[in-house]
Every structure is written in C-alpha cells, then in structure tokens.
TIFIMAR-423119 format. One record per residue (C-alpha): residue in one letter; z, y, x. Coordinates in pm, whole numbers, padded with zeros to 5 digits, always signed. Layout:
<atoms>
AZYX
...
</atoms>
This chain:
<atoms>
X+01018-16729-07551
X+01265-16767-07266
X+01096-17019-07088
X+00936-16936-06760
X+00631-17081-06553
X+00957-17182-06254
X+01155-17379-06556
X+00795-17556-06635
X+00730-17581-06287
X+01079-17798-06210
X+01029-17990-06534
X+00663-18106-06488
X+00657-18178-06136
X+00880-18483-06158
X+00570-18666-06273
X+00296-18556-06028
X+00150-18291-05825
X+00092-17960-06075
X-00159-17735-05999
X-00115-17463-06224
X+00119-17334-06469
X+00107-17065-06693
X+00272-16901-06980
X+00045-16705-07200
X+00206-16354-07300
X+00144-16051-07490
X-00076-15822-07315
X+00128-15527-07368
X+00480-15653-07414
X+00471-15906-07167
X+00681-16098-07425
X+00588-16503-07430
X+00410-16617-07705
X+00535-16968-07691
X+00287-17140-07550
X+00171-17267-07166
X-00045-17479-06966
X+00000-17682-06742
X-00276-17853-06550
X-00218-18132-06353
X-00447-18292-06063
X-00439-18625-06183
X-00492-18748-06526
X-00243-19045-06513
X+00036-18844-06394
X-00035-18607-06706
X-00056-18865-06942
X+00246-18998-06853
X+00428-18652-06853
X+00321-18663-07237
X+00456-18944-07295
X+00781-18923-07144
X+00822-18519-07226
X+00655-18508-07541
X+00924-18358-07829
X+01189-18333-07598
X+01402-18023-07610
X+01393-17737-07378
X+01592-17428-07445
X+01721-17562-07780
X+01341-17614-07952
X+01134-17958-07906
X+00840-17947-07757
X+00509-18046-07856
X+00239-18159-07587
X-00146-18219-07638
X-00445-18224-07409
X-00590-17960-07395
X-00936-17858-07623
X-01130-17582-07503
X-01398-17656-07749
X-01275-17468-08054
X-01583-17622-08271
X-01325-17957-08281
X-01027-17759-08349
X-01108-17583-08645
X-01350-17866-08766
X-01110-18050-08963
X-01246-18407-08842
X-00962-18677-08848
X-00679-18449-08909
X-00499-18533-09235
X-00222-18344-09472
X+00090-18503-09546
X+00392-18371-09831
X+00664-18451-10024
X+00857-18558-09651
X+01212-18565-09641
X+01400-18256-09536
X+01535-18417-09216
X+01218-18586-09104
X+01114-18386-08728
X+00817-18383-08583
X+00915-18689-08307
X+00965-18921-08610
X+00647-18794-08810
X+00461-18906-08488
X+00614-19211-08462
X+00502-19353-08838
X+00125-19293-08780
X+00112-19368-08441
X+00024-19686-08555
X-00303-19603-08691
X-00436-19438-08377
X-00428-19183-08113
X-00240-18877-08224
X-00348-18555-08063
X-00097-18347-08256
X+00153-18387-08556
X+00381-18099-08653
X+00643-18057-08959
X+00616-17677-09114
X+00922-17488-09084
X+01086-17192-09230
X+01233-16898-09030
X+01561-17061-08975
X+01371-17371-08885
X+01435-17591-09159
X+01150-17834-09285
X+00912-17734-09537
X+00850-18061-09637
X+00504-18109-09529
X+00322-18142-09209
X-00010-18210-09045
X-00092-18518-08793
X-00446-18447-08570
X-00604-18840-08477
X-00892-18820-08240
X-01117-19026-08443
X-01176-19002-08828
X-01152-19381-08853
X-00815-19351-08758
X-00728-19070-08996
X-00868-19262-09306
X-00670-19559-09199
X-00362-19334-09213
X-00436-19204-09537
X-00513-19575-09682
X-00178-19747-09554
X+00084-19443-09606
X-00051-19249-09902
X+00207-19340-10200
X+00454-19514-10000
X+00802-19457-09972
X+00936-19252-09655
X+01307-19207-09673
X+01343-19286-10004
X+01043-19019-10100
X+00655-19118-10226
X+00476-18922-09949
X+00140-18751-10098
X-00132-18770-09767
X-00505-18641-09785
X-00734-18470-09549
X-00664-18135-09427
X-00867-17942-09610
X-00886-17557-09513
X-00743-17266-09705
X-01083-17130-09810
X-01221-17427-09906
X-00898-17575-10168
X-00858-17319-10360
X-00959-17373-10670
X-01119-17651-10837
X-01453-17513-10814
X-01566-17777-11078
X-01238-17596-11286
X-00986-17930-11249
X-00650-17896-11041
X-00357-18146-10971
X-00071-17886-10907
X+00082-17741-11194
X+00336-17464-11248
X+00619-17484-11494
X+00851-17243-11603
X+01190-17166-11865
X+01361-17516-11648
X+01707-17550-11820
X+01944-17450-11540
X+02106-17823-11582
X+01802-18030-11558
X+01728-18252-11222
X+01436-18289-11075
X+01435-18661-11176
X+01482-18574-11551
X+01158-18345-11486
X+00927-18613-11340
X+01030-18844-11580
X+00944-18589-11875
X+00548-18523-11677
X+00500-18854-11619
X+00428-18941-11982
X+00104-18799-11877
X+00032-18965-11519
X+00140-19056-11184
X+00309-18760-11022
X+00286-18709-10644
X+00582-18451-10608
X+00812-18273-10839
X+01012-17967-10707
X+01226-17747-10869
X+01292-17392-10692
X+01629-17283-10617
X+01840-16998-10487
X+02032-16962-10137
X+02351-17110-10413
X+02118-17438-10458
X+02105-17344-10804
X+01772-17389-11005
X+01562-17019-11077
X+01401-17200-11356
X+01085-17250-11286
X+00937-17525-11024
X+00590-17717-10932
X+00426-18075-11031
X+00146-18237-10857
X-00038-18536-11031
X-00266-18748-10828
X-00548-18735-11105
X-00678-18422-11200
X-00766-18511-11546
X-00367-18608-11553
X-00276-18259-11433
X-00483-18083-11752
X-00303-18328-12014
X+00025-18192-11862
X-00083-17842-11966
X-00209-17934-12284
X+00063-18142-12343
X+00369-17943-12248
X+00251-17619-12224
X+00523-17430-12572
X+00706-17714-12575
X+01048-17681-12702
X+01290-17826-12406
X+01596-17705-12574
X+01698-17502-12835
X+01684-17172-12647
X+01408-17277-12378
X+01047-17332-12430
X+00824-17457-12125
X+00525-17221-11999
X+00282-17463-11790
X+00005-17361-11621
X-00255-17458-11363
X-00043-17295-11045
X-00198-17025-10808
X-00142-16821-10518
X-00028-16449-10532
X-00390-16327-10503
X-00554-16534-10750
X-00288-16376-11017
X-00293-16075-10914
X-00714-16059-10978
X-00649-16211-11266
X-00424-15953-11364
X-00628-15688-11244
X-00950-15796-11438
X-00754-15820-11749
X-00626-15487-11682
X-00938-15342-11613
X-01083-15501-11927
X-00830-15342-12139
X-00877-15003-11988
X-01238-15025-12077
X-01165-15131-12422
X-00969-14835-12435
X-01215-14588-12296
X-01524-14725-12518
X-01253-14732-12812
X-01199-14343-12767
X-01538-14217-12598
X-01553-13884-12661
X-01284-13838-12882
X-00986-13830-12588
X-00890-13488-12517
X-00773-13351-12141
X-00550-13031-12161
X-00401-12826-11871
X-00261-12481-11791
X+00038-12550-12117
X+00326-12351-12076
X+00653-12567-11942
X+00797-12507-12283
X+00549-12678-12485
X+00655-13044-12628
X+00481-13269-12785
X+00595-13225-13113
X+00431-12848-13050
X+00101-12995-12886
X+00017-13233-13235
X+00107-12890-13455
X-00128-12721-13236
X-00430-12988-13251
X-00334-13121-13612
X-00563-12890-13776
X-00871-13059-13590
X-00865-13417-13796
X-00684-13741-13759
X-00434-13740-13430
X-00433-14143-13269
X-00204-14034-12991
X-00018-13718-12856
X+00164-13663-12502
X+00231-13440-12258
X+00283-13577-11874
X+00567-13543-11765
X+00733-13579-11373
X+01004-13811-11262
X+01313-13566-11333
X+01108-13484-11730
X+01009-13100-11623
X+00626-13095-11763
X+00348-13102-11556
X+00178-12826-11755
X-00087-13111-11845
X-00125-13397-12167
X-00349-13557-12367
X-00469-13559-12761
X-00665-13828-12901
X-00852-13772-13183
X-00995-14082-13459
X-01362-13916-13394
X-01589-13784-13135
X-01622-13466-13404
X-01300-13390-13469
X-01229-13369-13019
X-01554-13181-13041
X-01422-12898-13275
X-01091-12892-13141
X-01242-12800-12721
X-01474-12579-12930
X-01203-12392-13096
X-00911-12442-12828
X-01065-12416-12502
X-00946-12071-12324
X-00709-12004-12642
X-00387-11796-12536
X-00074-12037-12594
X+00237-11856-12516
X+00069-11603-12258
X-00155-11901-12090
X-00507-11947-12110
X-00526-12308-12269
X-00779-12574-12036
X-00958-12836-12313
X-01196-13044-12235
X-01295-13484-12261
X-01100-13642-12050
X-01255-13832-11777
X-01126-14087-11483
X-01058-13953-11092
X-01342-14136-11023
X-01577-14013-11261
X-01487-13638-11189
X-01516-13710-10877
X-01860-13851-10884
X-01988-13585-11128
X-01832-13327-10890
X-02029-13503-10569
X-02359-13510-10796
X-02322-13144-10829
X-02268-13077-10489
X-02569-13278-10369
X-02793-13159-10606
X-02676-12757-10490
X-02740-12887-10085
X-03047-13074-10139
X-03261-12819-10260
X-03459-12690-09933
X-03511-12364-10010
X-03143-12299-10192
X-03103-12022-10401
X-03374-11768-10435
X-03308-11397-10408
X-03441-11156-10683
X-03663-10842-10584
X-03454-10567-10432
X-03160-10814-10318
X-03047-10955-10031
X-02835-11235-09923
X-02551-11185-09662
X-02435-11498-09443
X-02113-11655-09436
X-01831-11402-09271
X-02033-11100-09329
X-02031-10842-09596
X-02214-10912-09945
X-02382-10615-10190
X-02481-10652-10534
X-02720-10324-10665
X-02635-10186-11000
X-02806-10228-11315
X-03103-10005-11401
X-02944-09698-11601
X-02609-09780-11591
X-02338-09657-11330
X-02138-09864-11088
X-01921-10113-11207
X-01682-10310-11027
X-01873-10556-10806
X-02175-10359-10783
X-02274-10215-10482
X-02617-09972-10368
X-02720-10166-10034
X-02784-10471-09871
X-02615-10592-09591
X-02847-10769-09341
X-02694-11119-09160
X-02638-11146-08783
X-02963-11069-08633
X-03088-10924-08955
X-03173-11123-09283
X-03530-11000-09416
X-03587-10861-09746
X-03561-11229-10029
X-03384-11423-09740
X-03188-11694-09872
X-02828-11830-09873
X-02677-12146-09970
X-02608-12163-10287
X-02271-12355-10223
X-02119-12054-10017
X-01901-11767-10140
X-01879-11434-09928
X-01555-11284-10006
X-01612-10907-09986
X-01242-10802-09854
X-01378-10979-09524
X-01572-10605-09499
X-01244-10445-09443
X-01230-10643-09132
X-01597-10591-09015
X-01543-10249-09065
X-01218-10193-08873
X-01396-10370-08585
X-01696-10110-08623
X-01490-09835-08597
X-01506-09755-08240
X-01868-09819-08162
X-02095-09539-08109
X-02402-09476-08353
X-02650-09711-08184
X-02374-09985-08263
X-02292-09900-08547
X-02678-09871-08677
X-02646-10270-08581
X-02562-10500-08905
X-02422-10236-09056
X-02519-10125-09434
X-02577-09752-09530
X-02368-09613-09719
X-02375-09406-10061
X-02120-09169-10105
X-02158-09139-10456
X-02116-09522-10526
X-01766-09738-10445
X-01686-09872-10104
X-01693-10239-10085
X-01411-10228-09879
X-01129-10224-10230
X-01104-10578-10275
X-01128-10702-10620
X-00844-10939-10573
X-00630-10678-10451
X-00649-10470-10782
X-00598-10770-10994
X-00225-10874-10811
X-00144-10510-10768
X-00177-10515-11171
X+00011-10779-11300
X-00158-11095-11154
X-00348-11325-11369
X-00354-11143-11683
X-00480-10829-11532
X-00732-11056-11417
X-00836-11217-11759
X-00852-10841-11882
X-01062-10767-11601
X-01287-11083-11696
X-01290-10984-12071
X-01509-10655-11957
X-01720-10794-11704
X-02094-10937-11714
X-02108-11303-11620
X-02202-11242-11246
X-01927-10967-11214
X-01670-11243-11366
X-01769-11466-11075
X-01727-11222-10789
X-01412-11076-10957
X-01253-11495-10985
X-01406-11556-10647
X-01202-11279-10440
X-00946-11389-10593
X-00905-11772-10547
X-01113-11706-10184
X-00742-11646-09993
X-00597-11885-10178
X-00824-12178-10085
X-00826-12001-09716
X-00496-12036-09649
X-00563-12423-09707
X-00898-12496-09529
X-01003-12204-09357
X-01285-12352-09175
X-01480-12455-09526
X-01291-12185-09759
X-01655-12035-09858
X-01821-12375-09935
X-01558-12507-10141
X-01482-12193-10310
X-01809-12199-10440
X-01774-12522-10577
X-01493-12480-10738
X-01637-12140-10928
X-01859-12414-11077
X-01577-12472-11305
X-01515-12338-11639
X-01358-12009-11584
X-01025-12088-11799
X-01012-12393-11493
X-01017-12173-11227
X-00786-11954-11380
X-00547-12220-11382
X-00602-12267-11045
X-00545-11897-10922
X-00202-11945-11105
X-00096-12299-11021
X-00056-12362-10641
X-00058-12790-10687
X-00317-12753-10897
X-00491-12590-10626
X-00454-12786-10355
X-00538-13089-10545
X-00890-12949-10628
X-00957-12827-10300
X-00863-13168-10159
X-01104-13317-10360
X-01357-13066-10253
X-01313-13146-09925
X-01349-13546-09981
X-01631-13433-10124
X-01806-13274-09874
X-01667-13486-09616
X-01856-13805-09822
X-02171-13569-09807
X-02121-13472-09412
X-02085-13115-09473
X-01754-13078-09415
X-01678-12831-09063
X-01566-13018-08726
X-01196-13010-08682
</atoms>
C-alpha cells in the first residue's frame, strides 16, 4: 500500500517511454488498494518490462505483472486457467510460473497465502489458450514437485463445485486422529481404498495435531468406499474414526438447521394442542408448584417455568399435557384463576411467528372493511383526540362509562358516522379539551362541544384514575367483576391507553385497540407488567408497520 505512482514511475521507465501511471485507491480513504497500471506507448518496451520486472520485490512483497484485460467476459470465464494443490510450503509464485511455463503463455499464476503470508498450499496458473491449460494438466497432474504428488484440474468456480450434484465427492473429512499419528501413517491407512491426491492433518500454532484432518481421492467412487469403509472404525483403543463426505461451514450449518427444524416440527405435531402457554405467575411460583397446580388436569409430559440468566422467573412457563383434552380442561378451568393475588394467563401455546401472523390477520381483517364499524341508533362516534360518549341503558341509571351525549368530531360527525374500529379514544383526553375550552366565549364554546347533563357524571373523572388511586390492578379486576362487557373495555382501555402512550404516542389509539383484542386476563397482565408491555406494543407496531398504517416519524 506504500507504493506511489513516482516509485512506479522511476521503476518502469528504465524500459521505455510510460505514458501513464496510476494507483487505484479507495474512494474515500484514499488508502491504495494494491494495485496500478501502467501503460506504456510501445508494446515491446512493455513486454520486456514483464519480463525483466515480473515477481521482483518492491517494498518487501513480489510483484505480479499481466497485460491488461478489460474484457471481464475472459476473466471470469474460466477458459484455460487451471487449479493446482498439494504444493510445497516454500514454493512462491516466481517458481510456480517457472514449471508451467513450459506448456504455454502464462497470463497469471499466483500461490494463496494466509495473513502472515505463508503459502496455502495451492495456487492458480491463467494460460491464454485452453490447449495450453490441458497440456498442463496432462504432463504435471500426479507428479512429484518437491518431493509432493501435486493434484491439478481446471479451475472450476465456487458455485459451480460444490457438491457433487450427481451425490459423489473426492474430499473427505476425518475426525478422533490419535494425537501421535503422521500424516504418512494416515494415507497409508486410506489408501487401502484408492489413490489419494492429498492427505492433511490440521494442527495448532504448537504444530501439534487437533485431531481431525482432510483426504482427497482422485476417484470419486474411491472417496465413498473410504466412508463406508472407515467411517466407526476402531483406530485405537480409546479413538474411533468419524468420516464423512467434507463441507463448507454453510452446507453444515443448513444441514443442521433443517434437522433442527424437522425436530421442532415433530415436536409441535407431537403436542398439537395439548402444549400449554402460562403468564402473569407470581415470582414465587416453582415448578414443583406449577405441576401441583395443573396435575389435577390428566397426564403431565413436561413442566417448566422460564427462567432469566441470573434464575429470577420470568413470570412465564409451560405445561404439556399427554392429550389435546386434558390442555383443553385445564385453560378452561385455569385461565383468569387467582394464584397468589395474580390473575393466572392460560392458553395453547403458539410460535412468535404464528402469533404474529394471527395478530396481522386480525388487524387486516379490522382495516379492510370499508365501512368499519357501524354505529347503533342514538350513538355517535368521536374521532381520534376528541372526547367519546356512551348513552346509558334504557331504565337503568348511569354507570361508570356511560355518558348522556354525543360528542361530534372536528367539523361535526353526523348522526351513525363511523370510526375505525382499530382506534381507542381515551376519555381523560376530555380533561384537556376542556381546559382549552375554558376561555372561549359561548359561540366557541357551542363549537365541538357536547351538552351537558347535570344530573349524569362528567366524563372528565378518568376511569384509570380511580382504579390507581384504589389500589392498582386489583381495584381494577373488582371494577371489571361489576361491569357489562363494553364497560370492561372502556374501563381496561383508560387504563393501558397512558401506558402504551408513553411508548408510541403517535399510534397509542390504534394499537391500544388492538391490544384490547386480547383476552382480558392478557391485558391485565400487561397493565401490571411494564416488559410485557412493551414487547406487545412492539409487536403492534411491526404490525402495522407490515400493513402501512403505522404514523410518519
């Protein structure tokens, strides 16, 4: 990287008249990225500055000097350049050039390297003609370089080897290596079942062996006796071999993953309907506690509570039963049970992804209706951020979360008008509107405004104020235990409304509503549980965000 387009300059220019030079860089660092041309105004002069300059070092590496090919079809077409392995450690690129020079002209040959630029032990050589290549291939292929039999094929590209699409390989992976063996002992044992092309075994920074190493047979069909052959057999008396067709990191890890996968489904079909999800437990509960609980259900396969890093409980578990009836009866029987002062949460359990889809299929089905949710005679619908009135029941007095009038929207909402169904209007937000209102004279004030009845309760007394003022969430269960079913969701819904506010403030209404689509024990445990909150209502929002409902940030 140190090299600069002067130090070129003086270095080329010896053999003819340069026309250009330059270094390519980084656009933003400026930092060179080892590479330059250098374009000369005769062609003699640079063929004979490759020949002379060609490996030579500069700054401490050797260089390596080719005509240039703007055609990038040729480069990456794979015609006449051939793959060569097995080299000796101390063979460079100069002398890799040298032996197949021979057989043609060499556009490029290059040894891989490590980091600290030791030799790989393989390397590529580019010819310009195919003929040459094969030629290569023919003569060197099998022969001894430095004491080594070199293994050399076409390239052929990364996509394209992996595996033996017709299922046969020639590399094979072996592991449990006795420390003490040598990698001539090992050849000599795989050879029984071919000729072998390379044998390494992998070692540590010490030189000593990890165990485990790599064969490659010329013959494919020799390769698959090898792992028929050797694969349990019993090296020593405390090592057994473990050979296998060898891959790359991502071919085991999808292998790993589909197997994975297929025993998680096994699992699921295995307990369908009979796996139990529980939530809201007290800290104190164990699992010991949880089976005693459950045991009176039927047959208990499995029992746990989850637990965090540190072993404080999550206030979550599981409880799988041996039948879909048995889980059936116990959510039946246990679902909003008191345990130790805490409304209990059962229900099946499902995967993230399958809540989450049943979750979106709810939500599209509320937003796709055109005409929403359809007010009954007498009421009205407010719009998000104004005030919202429910009328009482015919012969019956006010009860909380009934009010006598309708609130018309900005700009008035008619008699039936509609609002979306996914929306909830907390009522304390009339405390504001009315503060506001204070100061205007009548005509404003005769503007959006409801009329009041003195003889029926201001709106203004927010639910969720009584219920904290009163001891929290069991004030609000007891509140809940003497409502109707639309009371129980405005008297939930002012509550959790500041809660999911003070998290997403620009969609609080849309996603409260959603989440009062849960069963009311749920939401309960939501109201109480600040993580469990913010997970739903970050799931709400992905949610809506996957729809395109969710509010510009």
């Amino acid at each position: 990287p140190s090299v600069s387009e002067a130090q070129l300059y003086e270095l080329f220019n010896q053999f003819g008249h340069v026309v250009s030079i330059r270094v390519c860089r980084d656009l933003i660092t400026r930092r060179s990225l080892g590479y330059a041309y250098v374009n000369f105004s005769n062609v003699n002069d640079a063929k004979q500055a490759m020949e002379m300059l060609n490996y030579a070092p500069l700054n401490g590496k050797p260089m390596r000097i080719m005509y240039s090919q703007r055609d990038p079809s040729q480069r990456k077409s794979g015609v006449g350049n051939i793959f060569i392995k097995n080299l000796d450690k101390s063979i460079d690129n100069k002398e890799l050039h040298d032996t197949f020079a021979q057989f043609g002209n060499i556009t490029s040959a290059k040894i891989m390297s490590d980091g600290q630029g030791l030799s790989k032990g393989f390397g590529f050589v580019q010819f310009d003609t195919e003929e040459a290549a094969q030629k290569a291939i023919e003569k060197v292929h099998g022969k001894l370089l430095r004491e080594k039999v070199v293994y050399v094929a076409p390239f052929v590209r990364r996509l394209d080897r992996s595996a033996d699409k017709d299922g046969k390989f020639c590399n094979i992976y072996v592991k449990n290596i006795p420390e003490d063996m040598e990698e001539d002992k090992l050849k000599e044992l795989f050879e029984q079942c071919g000729e072998t092309t390379s044998v390494a075994i992998m070692k540590n920074a010490e030189g000593k062996s990890r165990g485990f190493g790599f064969i490659n047979y010329e013959d494919p069909d020799h390769a698959g006796d090898a792992v028929d052959k050797f694969d349990g057999h019993q090296i020593s008396e405390e090592k057994t071999l473990v050979v296998c067709r060898a891959q790359k990191k991502s071919e085991r890890e999808a292998q790993l993953k589909a197997k994975f996968d297929q025993e998680r489904k096994e699992r699921a079909e295995k307990f369908a309907g009979a796996n139990l999800y529980l939530k809201n437990l007290s800290d104190t509960v164990d699992d010991a506690q949880l089976r005693e609980l459950f045991n009176e259900f039927g047959t208990i396969i499995s029992c746990k509570i989850m637990r965090d890093p540190t072993g404080t409980s999550r206030g979550s578990g599981f409880v799988a039963f041996s039948s879909p009836e048995e889980a059936t009866r116990a959510v039946t029987e246990m679902n909003g049970k008191m345990v130790k002062g805490k409304p209990l949460y059962v229900a099946l359990a499902q995967r993230k992804e399958e809540r989450q889809a049943r979750l979106k299929a709810q939500f599209t089905a509320r937003t796709g209706l055109p005409a929403g949710l359809q007010a009954g005679p007498g009421m009205q619908f407010a719009m998000p951020g104004q005030q919202m009135y429910f009328p009482p029941q015919v012969g019956m007095p006010p009860m909380p979360g009934q009010y006598p009038t309708m609130m018309r929207g900005p700009g008035g909402v008619p008699a039936g008008g509609v609002m979306p169904q996914q929306y909830f209007v907390p009522m304390m937000q009339g405390n504001r509107q009315q503060g506001r209102n204070r100061n205007r004279g009548p005509q404003q004030m005769g503007r959006g405004n409801p009329r009041r009845n003195p003889n029926m309760r201001n709106q203004g007394e927010p639910v969720a104020q009584e219920a904290n003022a009163t001891g929290g969430t069991a004030s609000l269960a007891a509140q809940l235990a003497q409502a109707t079913p639309d009371q129980q969701r405005v008297i939930i819904g002012e509550a959790l409304y500041p809660l999911v506010e003070a998290q997403e403030a620009q969609a609080a209404a849309k996603v409260t509503g959603m989440l009062l689509e849960m069963d009311q024990a749920e939401v309960l445990h939501l109201v109480e549980d600040a993580n469990a909150l913010t997970s739903k209502v970050a799931e709400a929002m992905q949610v809506l965000r996957a729809a395109g409902q969710a509010p510009a940030e």
